[in-house]
MARLUM-901471 format. One record per residue (C-alpha): residue number from 1; x, y, z; residue in three letters. Coordinates in pm, 1 decimal. Layout:
BEGIN
SITE    k         x         y         z    r
SITE  NUM         X         Y         Z  ALA
...
% end
This chain:
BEGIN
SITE    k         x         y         z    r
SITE    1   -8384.7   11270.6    4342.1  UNK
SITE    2   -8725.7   11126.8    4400.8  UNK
SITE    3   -8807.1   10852.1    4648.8  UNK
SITE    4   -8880.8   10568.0    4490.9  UNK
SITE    5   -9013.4   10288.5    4699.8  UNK
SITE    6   -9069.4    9878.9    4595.3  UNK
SITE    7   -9427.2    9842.7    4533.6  UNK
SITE    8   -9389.9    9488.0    4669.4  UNK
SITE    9   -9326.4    9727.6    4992.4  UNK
SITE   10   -9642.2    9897.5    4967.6  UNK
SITE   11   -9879.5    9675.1    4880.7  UNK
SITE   12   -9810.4    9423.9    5176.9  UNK
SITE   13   -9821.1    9825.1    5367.6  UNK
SITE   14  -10163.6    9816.4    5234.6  UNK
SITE   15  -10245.7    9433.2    5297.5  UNK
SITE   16  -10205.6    9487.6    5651.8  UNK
SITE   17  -10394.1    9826.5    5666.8  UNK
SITE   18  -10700.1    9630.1    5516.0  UNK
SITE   19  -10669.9    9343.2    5717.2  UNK
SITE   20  -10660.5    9575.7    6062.6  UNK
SITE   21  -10950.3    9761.5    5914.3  UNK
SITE   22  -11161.9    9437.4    5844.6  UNK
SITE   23  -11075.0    9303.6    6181.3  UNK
SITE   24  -11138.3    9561.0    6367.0  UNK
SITE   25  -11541.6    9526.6    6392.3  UNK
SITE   26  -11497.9    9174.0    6521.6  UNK
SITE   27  -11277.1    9232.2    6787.3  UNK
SITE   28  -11484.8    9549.4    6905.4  UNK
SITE   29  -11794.6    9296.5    6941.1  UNK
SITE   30  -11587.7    9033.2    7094.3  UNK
SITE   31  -11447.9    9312.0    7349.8  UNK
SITE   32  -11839.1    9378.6    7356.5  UNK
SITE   33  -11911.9    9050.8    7443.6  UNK
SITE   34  -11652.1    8974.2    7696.9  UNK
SITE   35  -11766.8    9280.8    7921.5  UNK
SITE   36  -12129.9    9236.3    7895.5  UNK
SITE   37  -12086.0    8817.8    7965.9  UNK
SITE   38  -11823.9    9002.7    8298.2  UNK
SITE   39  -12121.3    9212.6    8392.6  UNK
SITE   40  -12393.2    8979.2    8404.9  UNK
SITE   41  -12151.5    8722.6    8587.6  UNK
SITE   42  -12094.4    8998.5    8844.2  UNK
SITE   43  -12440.8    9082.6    8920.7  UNK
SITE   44  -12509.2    8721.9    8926.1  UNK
SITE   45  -12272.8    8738.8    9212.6  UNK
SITE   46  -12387.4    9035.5    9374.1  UNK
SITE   47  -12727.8    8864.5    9354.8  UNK
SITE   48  -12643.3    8535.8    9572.0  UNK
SITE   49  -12440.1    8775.0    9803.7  UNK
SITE   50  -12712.0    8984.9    9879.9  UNK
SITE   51  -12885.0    8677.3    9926.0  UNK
SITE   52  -12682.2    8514.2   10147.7  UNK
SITE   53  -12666.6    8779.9   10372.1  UNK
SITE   54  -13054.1    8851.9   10406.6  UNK
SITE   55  -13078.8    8453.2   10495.6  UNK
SITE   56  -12825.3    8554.2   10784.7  UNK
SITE   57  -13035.7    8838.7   10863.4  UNK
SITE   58  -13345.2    8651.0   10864.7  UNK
SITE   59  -13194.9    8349.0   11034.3  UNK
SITE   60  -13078.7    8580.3   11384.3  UNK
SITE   61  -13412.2    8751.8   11377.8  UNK
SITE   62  -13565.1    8471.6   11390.6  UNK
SITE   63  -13340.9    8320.8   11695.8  UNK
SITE   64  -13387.6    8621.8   11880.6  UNK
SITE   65  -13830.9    8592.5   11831.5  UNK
SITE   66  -13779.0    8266.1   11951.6  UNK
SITE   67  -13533.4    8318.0   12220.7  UNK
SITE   68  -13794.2    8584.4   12357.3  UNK
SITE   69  -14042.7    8365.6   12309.9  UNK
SITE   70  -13922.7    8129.4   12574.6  UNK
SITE   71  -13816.0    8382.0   12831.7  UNK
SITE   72  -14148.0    8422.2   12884.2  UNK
SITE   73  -14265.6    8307.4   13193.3  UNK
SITE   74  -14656.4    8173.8   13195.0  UNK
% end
């Protein structure tokens, strides 16, 4: 005996296997999208941390020229 199956059955089989196929560019460039808008966020972040912390740097460098600076005795 053969299997017969509905063709109502596989054409909405089919439906969906297009539609998943013609979808599936547009979510791979929104997943694009979504990690490279991540990435530059995070090195936008890294960027003010690393500035923050060279302002600290520069800030107790420059306390400790100044504290020398008036431990001098003329």
């Amino acid at each position: 005996m053969p299997d017969i199956v509905n063709e109502q059955i596989t054409d909405a089989i089919t439906q969906t296997n297009v539609k998943v196929l013609g979808e599936a560019p547009a979510i791979a460039v929104g997943s694009l999208y979504q990690t490279i808008g991540n990435s530059v966020a995070m090195a936008a972040a890294n960027a003010v941390y690393a500035q923050q912390q060279a302002n600290v740097t520069y800030q107790a460098s420059s306390t400790m020229a100044v504290a020398k600076l008036l431990s001098l005795t003329v």
